[in-house]
PyMOL CGO cylinders between C-alpha atoms (Angstrom):
from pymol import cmd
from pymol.cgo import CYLINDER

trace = [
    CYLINDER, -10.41, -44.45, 20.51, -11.96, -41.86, 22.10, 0.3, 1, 1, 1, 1, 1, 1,
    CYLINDER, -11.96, -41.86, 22.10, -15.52, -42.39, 23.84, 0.3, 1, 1, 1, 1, 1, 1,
    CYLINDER, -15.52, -42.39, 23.84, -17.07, -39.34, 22.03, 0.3, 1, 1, 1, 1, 1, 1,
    CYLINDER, -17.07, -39.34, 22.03, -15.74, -40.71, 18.32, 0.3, 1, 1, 1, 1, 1, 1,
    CYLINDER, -15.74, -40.71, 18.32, -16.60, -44.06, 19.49, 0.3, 1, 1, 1, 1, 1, 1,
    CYLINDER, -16.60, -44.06, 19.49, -20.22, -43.11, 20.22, 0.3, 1, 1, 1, 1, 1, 1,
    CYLINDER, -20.22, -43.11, 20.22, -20.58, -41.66, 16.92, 0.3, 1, 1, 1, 1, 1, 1,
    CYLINDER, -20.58, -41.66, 16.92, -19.28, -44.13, 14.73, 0.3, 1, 1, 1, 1, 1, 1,
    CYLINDER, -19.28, -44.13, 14.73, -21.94, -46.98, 16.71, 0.3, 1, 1, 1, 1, 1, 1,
    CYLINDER, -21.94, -46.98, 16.71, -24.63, -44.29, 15.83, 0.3, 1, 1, 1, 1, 1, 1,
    CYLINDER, -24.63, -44.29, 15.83, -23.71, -42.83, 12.78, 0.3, 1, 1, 1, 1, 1, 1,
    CYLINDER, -23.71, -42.83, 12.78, -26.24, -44.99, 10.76, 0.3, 1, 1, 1, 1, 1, 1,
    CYLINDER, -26.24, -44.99, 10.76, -28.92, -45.01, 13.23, 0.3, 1, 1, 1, 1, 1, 1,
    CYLINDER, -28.92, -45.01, 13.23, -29.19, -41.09, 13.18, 0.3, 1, 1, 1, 1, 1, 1,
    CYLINDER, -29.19, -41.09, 13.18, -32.27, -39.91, 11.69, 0.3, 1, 1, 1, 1, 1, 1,
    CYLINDER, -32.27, -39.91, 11.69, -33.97, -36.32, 11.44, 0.3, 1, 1, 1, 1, 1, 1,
    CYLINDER, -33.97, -36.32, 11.44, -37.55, -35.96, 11.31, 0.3, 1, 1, 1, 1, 1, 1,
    CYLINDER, -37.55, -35.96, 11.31, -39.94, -33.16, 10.19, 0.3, 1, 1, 1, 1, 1, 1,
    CYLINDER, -39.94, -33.16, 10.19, -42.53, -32.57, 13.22, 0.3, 1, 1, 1, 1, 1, 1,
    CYLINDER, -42.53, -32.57, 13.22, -45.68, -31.39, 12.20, 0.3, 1, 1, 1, 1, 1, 1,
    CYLINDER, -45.68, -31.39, 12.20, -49.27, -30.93, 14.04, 0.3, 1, 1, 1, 1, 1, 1,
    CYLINDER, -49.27, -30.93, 14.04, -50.39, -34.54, 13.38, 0.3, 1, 1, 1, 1, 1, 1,
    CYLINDER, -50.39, -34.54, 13.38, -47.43, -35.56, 14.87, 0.3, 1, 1, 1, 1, 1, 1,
    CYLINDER, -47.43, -35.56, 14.87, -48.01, -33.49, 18.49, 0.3, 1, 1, 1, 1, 1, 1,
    CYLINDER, -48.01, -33.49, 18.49, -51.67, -34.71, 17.96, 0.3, 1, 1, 1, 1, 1, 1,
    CYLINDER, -51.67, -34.71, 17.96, -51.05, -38.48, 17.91, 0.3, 1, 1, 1, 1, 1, 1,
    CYLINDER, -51.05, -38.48, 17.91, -47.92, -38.91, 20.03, 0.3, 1, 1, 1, 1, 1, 1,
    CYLINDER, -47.92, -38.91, 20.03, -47.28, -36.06, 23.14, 0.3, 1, 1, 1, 1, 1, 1,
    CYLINDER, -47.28, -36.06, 23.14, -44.25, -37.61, 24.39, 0.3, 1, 1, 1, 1, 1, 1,
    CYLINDER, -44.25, -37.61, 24.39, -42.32, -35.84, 21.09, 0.3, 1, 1, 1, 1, 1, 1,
    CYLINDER, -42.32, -35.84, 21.09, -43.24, -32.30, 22.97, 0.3, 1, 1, 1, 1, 1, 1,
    CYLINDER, -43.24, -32.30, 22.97, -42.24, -33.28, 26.20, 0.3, 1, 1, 1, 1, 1, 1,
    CYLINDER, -42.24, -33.28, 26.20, -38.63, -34.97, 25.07, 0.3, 1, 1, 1, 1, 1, 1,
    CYLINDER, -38.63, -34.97, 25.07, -38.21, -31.70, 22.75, 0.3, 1, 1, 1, 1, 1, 1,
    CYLINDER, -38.21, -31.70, 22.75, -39.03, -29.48, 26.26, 0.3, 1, 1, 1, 1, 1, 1,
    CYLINDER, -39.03, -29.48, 26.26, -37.16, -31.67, 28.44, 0.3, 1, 1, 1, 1, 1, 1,
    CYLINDER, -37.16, -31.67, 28.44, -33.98, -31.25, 25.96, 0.3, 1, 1, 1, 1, 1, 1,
    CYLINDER, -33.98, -31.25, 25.96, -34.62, -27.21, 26.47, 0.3, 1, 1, 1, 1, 1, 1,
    CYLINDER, -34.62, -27.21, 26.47, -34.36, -27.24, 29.56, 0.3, 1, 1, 1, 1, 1, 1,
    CYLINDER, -34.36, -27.24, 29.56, -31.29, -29.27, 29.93, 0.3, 1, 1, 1, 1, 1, 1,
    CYLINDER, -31.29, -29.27, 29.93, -29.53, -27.51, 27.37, 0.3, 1, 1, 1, 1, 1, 1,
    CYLINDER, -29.53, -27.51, 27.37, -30.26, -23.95, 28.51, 0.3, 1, 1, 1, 1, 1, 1,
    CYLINDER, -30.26, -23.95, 28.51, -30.57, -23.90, 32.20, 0.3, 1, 1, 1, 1, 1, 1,
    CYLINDER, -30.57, -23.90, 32.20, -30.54, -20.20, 33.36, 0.3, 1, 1, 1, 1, 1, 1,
    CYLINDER, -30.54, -20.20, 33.36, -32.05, -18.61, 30.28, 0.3, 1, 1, 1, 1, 1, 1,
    CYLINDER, -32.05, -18.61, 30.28, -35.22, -17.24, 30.18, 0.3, 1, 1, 1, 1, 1, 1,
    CYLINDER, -35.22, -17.24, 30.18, -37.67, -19.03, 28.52, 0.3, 1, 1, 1, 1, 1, 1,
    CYLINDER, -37.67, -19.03, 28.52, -36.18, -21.81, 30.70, 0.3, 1, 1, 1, 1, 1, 1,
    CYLINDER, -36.18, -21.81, 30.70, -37.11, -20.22, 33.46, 0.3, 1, 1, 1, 1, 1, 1,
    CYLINDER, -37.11, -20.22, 33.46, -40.75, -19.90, 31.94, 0.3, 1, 1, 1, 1, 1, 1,
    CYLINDER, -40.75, -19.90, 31.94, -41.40, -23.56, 32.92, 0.3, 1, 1, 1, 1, 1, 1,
    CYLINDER, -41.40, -23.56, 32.92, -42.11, -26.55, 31.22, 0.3, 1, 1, 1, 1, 1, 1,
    CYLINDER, -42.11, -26.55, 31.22, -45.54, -25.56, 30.67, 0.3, 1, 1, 1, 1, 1, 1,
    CYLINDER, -45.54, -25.56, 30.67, -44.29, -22.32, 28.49, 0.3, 1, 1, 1, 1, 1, 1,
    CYLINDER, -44.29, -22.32, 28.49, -42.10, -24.42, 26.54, 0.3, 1, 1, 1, 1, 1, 1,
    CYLINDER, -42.10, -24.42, 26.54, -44.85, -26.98, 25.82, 0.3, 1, 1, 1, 1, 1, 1,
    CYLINDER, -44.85, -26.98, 25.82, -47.12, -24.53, 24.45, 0.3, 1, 1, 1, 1, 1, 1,
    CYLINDER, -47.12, -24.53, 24.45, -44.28, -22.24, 22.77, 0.3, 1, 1, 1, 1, 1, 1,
    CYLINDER, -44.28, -22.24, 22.77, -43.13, -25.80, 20.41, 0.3, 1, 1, 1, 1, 1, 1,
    CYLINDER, -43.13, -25.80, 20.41, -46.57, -26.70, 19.94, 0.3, 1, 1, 1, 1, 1, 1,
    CYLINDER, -46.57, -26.70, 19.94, -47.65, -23.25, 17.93, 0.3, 1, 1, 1, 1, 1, 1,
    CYLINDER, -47.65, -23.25, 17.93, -44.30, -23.50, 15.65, 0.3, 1, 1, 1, 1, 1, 1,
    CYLINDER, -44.30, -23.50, 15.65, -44.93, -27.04, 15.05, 0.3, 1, 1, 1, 1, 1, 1,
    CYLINDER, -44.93, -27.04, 15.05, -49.03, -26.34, 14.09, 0.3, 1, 1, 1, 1, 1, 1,
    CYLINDER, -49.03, -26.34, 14.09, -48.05, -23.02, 12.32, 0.3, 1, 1, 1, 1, 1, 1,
    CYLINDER, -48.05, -23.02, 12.32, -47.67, -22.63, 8.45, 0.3, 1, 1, 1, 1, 1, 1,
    CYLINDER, -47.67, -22.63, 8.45, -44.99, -20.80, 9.19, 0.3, 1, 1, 1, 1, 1, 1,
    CYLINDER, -44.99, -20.80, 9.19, -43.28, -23.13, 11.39, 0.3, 1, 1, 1, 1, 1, 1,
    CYLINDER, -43.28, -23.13, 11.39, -40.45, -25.59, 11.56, 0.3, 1, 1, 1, 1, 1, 1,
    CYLINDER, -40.45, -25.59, 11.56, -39.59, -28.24, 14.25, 0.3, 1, 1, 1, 1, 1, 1,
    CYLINDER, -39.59, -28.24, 14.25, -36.90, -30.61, 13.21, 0.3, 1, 1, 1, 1, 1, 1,
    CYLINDER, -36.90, -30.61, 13.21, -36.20, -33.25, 15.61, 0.3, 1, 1, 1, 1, 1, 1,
    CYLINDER, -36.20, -33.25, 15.61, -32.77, -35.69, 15.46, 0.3, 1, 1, 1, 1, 1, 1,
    CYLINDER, -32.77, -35.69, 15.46, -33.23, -39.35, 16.83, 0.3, 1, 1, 1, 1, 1, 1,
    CYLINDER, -33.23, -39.35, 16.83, -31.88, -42.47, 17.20, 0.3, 1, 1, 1, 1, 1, 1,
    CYLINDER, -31.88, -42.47, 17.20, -33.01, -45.89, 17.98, 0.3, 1, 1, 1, 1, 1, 1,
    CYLINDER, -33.01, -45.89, 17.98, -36.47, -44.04, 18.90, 0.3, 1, 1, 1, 1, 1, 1,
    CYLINDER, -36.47, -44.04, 18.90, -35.38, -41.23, 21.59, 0.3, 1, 1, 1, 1, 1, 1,
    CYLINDER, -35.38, -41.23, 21.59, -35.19, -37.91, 20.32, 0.3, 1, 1, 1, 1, 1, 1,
    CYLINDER, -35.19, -37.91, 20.32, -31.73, -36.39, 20.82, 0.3, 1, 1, 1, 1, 1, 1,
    CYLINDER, -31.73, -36.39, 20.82, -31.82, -32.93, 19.59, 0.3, 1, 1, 1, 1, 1, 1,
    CYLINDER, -31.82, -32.93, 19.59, -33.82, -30.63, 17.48, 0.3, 1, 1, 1, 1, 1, 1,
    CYLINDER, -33.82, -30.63, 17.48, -34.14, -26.95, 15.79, 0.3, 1, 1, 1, 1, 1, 1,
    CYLINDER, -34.14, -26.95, 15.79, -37.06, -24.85, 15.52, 0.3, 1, 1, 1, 1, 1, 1,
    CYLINDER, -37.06, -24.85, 15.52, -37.94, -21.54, 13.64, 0.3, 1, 1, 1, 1, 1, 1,
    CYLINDER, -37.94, -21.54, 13.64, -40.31, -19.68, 11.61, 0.3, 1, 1, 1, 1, 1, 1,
    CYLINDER, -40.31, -19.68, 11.61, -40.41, -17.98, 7.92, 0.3, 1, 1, 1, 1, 1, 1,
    CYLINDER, -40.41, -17.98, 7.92, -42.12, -15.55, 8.38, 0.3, 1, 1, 1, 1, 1, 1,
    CYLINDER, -42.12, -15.55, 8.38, -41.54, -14.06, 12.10, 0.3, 1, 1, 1, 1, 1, 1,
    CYLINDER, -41.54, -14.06, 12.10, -43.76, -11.02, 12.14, 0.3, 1, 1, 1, 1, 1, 1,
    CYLINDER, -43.76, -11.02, 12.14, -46.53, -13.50, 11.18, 0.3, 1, 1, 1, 1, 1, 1,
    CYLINDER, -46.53, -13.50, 11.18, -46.24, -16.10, 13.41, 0.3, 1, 1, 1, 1, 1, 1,
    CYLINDER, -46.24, -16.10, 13.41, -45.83, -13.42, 16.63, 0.3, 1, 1, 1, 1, 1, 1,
    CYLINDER, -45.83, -13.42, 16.63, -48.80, -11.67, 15.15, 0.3, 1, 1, 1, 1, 1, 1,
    CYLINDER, -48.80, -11.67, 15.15, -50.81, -14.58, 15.41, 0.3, 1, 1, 1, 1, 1, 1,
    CYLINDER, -50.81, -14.58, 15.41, -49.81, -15.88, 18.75, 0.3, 1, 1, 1, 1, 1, 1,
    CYLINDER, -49.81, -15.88, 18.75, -50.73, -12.48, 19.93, 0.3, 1, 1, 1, 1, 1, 1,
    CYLINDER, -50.73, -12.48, 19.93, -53.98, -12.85, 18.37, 0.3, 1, 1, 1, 1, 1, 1,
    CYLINDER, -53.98, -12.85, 18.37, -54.90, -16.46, 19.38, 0.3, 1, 1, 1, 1, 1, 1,
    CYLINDER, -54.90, -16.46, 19.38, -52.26, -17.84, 21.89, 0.3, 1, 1, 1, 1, 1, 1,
    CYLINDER, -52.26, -17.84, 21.89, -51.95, -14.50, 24.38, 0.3, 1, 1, 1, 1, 1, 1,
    CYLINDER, -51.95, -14.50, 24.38, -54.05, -15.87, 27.34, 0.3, 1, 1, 1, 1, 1, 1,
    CYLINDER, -54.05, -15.87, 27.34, -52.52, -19.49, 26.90, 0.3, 1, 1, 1, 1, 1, 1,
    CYLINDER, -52.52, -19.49, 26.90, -48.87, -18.10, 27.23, 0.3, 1, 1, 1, 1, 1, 1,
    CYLINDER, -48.87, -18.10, 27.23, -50.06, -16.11, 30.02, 0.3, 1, 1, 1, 1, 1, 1,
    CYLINDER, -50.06, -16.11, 30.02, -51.26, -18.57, 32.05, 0.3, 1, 1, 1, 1, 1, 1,
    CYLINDER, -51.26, -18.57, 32.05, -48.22, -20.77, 31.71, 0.3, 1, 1, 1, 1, 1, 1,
    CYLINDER, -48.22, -20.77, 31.71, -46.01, -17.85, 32.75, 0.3, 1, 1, 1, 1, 1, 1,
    CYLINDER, -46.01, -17.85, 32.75, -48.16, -17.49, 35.96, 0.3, 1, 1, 1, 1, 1, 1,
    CYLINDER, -48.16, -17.49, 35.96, -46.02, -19.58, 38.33, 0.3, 1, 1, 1, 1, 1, 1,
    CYLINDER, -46.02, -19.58, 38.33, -42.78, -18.01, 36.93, 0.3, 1, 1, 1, 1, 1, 1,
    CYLINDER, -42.78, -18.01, 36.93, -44.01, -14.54, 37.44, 0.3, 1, 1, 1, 1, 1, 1,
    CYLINDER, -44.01, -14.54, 37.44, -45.11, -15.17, 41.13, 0.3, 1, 1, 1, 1, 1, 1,
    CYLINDER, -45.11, -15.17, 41.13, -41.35, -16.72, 41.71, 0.3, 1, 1, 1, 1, 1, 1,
    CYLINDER, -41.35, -16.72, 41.71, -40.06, -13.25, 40.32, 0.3, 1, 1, 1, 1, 1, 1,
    CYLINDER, -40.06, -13.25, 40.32, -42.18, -10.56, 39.35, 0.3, 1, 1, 1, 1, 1, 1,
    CYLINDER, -42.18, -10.56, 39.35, -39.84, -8.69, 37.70, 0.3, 1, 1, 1, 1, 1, 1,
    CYLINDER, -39.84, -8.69, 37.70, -39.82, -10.95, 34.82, 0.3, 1, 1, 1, 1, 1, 1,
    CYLINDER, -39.82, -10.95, 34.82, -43.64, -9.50, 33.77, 0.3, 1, 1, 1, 1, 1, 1,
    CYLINDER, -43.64, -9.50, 33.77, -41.98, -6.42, 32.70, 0.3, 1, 1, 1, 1, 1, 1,
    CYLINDER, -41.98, -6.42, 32.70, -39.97, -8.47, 30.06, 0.3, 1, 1, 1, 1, 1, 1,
    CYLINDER, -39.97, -8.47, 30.06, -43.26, -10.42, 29.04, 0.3, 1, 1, 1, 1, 1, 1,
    CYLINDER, -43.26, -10.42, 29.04, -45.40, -7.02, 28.67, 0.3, 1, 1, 1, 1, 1, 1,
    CYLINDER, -45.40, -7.02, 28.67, -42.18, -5.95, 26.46, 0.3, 1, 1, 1, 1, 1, 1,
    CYLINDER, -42.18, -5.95, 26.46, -42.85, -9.36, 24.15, 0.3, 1, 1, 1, 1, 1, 1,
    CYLINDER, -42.85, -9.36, 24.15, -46.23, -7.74, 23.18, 0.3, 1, 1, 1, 1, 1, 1,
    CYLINDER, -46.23, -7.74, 23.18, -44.23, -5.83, 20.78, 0.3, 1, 1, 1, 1, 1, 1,
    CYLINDER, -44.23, -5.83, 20.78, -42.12, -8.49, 18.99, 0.3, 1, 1, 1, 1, 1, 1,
    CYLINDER, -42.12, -8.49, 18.99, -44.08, -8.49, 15.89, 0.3, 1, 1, 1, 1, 1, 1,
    CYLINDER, -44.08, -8.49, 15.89, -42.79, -4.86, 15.60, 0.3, 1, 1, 1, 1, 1, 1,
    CYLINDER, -42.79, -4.86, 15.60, -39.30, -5.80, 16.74, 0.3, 1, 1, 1, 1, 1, 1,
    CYLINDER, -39.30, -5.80, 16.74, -39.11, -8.34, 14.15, 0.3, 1, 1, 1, 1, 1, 1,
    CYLINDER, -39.11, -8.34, 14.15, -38.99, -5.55, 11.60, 0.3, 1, 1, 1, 1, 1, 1,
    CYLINDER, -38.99, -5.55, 11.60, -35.56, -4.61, 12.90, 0.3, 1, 1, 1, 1, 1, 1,
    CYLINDER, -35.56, -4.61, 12.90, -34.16, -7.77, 11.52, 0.3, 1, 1, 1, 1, 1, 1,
    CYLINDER, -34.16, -7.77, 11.52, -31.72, -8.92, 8.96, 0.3, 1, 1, 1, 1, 1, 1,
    CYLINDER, -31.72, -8.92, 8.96, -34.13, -11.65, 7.50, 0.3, 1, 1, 1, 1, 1, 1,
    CYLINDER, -34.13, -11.65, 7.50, -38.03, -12.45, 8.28, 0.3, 1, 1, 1, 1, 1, 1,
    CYLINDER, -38.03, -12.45, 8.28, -37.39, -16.21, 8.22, 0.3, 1, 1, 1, 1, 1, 1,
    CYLINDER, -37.39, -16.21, 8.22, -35.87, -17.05, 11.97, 0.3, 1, 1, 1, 1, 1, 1,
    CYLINDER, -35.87, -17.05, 11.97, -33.95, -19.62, 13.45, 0.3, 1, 1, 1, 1, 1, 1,
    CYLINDER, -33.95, -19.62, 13.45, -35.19, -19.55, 17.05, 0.3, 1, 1, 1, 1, 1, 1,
    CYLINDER, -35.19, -19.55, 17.05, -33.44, -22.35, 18.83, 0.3, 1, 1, 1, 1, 1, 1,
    CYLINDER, -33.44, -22.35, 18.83, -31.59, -25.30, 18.66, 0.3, 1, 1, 1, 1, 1, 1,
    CYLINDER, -31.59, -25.30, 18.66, -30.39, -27.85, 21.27, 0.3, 1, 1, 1, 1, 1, 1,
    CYLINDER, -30.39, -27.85, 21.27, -28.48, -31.24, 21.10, 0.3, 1, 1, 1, 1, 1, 1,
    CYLINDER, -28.48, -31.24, 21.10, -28.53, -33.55, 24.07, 0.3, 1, 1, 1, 1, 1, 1,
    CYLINDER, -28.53, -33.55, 24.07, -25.54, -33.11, 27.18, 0.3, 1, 1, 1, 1, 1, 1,
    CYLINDER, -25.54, -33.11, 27.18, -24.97, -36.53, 26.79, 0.3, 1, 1, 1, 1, 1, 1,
    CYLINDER, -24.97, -36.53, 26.79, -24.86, -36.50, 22.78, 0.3, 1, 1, 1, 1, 1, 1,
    CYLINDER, -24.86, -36.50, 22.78, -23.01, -33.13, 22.35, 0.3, 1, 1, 1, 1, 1, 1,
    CYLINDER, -23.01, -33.13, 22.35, -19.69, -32.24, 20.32, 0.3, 1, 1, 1, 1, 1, 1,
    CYLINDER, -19.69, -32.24, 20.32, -20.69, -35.12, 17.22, 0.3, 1, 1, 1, 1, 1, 1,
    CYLINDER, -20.69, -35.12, 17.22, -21.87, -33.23, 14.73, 0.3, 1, 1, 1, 1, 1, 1,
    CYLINDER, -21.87, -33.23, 14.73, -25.56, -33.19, 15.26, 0.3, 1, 1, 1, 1, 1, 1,
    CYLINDER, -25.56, -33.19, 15.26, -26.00, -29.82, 15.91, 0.3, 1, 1, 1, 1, 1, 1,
    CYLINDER, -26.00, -29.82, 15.91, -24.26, -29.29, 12.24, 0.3, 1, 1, 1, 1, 1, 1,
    CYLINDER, -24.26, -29.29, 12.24, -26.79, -32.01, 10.76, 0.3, 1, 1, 1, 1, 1, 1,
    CYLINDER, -26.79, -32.01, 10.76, -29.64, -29.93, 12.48, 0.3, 1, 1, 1, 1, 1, 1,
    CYLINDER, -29.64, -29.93, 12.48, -28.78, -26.48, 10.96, 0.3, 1, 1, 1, 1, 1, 1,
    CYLINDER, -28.78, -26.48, 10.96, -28.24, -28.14, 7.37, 0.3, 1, 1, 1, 1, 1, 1,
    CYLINDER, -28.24, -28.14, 7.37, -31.56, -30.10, 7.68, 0.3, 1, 1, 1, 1, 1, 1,
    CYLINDER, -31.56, -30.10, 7.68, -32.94, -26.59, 8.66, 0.3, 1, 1, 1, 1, 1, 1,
    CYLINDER, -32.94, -26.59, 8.66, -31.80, -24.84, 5.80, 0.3, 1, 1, 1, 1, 1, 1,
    CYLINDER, -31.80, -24.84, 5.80, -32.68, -27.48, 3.16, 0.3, 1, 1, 1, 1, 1, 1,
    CYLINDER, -32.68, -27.48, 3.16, -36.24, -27.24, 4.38, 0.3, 1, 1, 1, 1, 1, 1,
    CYLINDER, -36.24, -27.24, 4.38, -36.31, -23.49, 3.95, 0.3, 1, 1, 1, 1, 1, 1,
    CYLINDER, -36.31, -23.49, 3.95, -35.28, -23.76, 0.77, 0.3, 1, 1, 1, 1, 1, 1,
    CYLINDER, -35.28, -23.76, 0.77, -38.16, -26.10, -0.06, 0.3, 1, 1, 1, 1, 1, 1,
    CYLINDER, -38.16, -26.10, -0.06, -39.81, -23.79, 0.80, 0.3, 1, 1, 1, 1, 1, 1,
    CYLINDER, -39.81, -23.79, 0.80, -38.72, -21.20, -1.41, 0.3, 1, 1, 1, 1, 1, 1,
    CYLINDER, -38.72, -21.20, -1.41, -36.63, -18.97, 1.58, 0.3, 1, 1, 1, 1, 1, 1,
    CYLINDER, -36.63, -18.97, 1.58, -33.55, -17.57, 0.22, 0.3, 1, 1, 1, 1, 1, 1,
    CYLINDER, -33.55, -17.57, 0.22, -32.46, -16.30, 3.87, 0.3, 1, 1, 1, 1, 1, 1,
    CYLINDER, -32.46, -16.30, 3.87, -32.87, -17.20, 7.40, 0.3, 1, 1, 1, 1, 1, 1,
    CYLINDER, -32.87, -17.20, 7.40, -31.01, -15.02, 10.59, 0.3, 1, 1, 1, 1, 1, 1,
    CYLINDER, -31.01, -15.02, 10.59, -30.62, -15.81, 14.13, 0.3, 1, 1, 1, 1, 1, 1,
    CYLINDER, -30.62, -15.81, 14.13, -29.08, -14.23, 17.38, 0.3, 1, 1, 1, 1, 1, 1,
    CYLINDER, -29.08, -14.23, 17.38, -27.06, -14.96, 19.97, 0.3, 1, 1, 1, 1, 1, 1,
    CYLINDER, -27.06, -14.96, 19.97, -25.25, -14.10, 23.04, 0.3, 1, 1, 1, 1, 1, 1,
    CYLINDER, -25.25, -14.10, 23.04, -22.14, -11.82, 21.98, 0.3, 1, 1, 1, 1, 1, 1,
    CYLINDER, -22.14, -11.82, 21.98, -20.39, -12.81, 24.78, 0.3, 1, 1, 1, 1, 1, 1,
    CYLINDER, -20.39, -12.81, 24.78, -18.83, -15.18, 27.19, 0.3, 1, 1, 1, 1, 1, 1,
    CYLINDER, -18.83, -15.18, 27.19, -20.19, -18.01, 24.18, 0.3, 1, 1, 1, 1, 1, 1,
    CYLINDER, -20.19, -18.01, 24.18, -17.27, -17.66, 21.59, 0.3, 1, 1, 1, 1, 1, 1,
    CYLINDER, -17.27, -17.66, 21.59, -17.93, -21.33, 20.79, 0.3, 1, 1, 1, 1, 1, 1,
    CYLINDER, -17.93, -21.33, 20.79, -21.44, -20.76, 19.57, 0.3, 1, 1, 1, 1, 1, 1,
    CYLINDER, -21.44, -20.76, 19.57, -20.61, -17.98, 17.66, 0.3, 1, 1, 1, 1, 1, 1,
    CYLINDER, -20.61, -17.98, 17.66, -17.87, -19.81, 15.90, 0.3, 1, 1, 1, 1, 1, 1,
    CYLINDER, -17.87, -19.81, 15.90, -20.18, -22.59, 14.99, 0.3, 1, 1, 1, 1, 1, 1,
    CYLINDER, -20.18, -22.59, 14.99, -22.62, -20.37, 13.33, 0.3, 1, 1, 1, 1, 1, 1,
    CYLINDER, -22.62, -20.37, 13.33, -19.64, -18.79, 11.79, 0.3, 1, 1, 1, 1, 1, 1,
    CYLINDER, -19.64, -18.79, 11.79, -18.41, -21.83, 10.23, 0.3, 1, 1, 1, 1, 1, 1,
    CYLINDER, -18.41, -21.83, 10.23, -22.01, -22.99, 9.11, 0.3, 1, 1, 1, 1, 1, 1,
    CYLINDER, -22.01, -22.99, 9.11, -21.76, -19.65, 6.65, 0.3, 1, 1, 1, 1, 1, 1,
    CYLINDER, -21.76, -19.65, 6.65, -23.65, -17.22, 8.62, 0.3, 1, 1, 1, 1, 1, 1,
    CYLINDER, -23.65, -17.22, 8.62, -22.44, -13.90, 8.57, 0.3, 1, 1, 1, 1, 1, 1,
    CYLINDER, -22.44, -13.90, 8.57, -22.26, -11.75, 11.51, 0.3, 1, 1, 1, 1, 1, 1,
    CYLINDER, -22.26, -11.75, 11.51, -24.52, -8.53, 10.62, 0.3, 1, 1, 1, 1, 1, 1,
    CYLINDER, -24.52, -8.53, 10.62, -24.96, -6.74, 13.72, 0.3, 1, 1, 1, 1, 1, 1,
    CYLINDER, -24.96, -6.74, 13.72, -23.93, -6.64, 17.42, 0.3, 1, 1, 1, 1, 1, 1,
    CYLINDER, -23.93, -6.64, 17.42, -26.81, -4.51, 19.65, 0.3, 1, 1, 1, 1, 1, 1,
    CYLINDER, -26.81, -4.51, 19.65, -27.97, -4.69, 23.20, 0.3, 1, 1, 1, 1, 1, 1,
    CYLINDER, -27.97, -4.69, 23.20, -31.62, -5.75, 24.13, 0.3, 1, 1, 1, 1, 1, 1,
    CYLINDER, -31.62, -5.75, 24.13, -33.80, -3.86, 26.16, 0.3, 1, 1, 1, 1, 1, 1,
    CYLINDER, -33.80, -3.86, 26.16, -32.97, -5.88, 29.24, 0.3, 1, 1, 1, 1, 1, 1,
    CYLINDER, -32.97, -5.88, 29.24, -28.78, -4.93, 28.19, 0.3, 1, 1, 1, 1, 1, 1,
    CYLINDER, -28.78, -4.93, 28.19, -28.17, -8.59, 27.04, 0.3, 1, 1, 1, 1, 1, 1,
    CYLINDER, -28.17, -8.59, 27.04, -25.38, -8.20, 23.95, 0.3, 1, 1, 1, 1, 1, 1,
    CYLINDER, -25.38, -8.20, 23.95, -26.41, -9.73, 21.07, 0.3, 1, 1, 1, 1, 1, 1,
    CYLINDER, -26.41, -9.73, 21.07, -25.18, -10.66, 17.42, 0.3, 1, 1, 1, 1, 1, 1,
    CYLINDER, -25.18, -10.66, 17.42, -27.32, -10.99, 15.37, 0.3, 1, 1, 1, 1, 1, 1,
    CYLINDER, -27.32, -10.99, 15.37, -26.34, -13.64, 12.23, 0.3, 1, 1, 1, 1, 1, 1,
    CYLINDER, -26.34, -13.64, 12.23, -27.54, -13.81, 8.45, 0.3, 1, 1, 1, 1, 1, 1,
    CYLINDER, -27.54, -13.81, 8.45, -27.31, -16.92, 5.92, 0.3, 1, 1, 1, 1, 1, 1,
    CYLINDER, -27.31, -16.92, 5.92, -28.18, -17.14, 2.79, 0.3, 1, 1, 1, 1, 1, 1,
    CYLINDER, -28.18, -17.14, 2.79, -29.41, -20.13, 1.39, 0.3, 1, 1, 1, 1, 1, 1,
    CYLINDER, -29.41, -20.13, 1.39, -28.71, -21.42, -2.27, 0.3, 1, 1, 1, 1, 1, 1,
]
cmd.load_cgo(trace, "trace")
């Protein structure tokens, strides 16, 4: 039996998902800092990694206190082991960060900018997400999702995105998009493929990352 099937069939029961919402980051802080911790070793390189801790903290704390938000968490036996995070209504929720969170985000991006100062260029350029938002296939966003190194290739990230989707469609959301890197990451976009969403465009950002951009429909 292999280790990673043998893992998985001691956990199976024991995985649970759990619905994170402001009381939750209010009463126990540790949830933010295993959720930021997870970010950071899933995605080492990327951007808002490169933020710092201290971005991250603040970034899942807004989407977990927003009406708009959604930060689903996977754990077992206690210790979180993966979650997914996104918005319904993207416009809104940038708008409002914009409006109330600006300074705060600044701040945290301080030591990151003084490490490379090219990178404030790219953070002016957020200012106009809201408007950017307009551009895609669906308002309702999945942002991110990330499953532990040590807990990878199981299924979880599978159980994340259909968690996702069946709380969007409490909701009322009939669609949800997310992007991507185009390339080098055929994996990833096979696994969105496979979870049902459609590929609906391919474009290059501002900074010339390639992108695809993916659409779902929920029933």
């Amino acid at each position: 039996m292999g280790r990673y099937l043998e893992k998985y069939l001691k956990m199976d029961r024991r995985v649970k998902t759990k619905l994170i919402v402001k009381k939750d980051i209010e009463t126990g802080k540790e949830i933010i800092e295993e959720i930021v911790k997870i970010h950071l070793d899933g995605f080492k390189g990327f951007f808002l990694s490169f933020l710092g801790p201290g971005f991250l903290r603040l970034l899942y704390k807004c989407i977990a206190s927003d009406e708009n938000g959604i930060l689903l968490v996977t754990y077992i036996d206690e210790r979180i082991i993966g979650f997914v995070s996104g918005v319904t209504d993207q416009k809104s929720f940038y708008e409002k960060l914009l409006r109330t969170k600006i300074f705060h985000f600044a701040r945290a991006s301080l030591v990151a900018a003084f490490k490379k100062p090219k990178i404030i260029m790219r953070l002016l350029r957020a200012l106009k997400r809201p408007e950017d938002t307009t551009e895609m296939s669906s308002k309702t966003c999945l942002m991110s999702i990330c499953v532990h190194p040590d807990y990878q290739g199981l299924g979880l990230g599978k159980i994340l995105i259909q968690e996702f989707c069946e709380e969007l469609v409490k909701r009322g959301i009939s669609s949800v998009c997310l992007t991507t890197d185009r390339d080098n990451n055929d994996n990833v976009n096979k696994f969105y493929q496979k979870l049902g969403f459609r590929l609906v465009r391919s474009f290059i950002t501002s900074e010339g990352r390639p992108m695809n951009e993916y659409l779902k429909l929920l029933e």
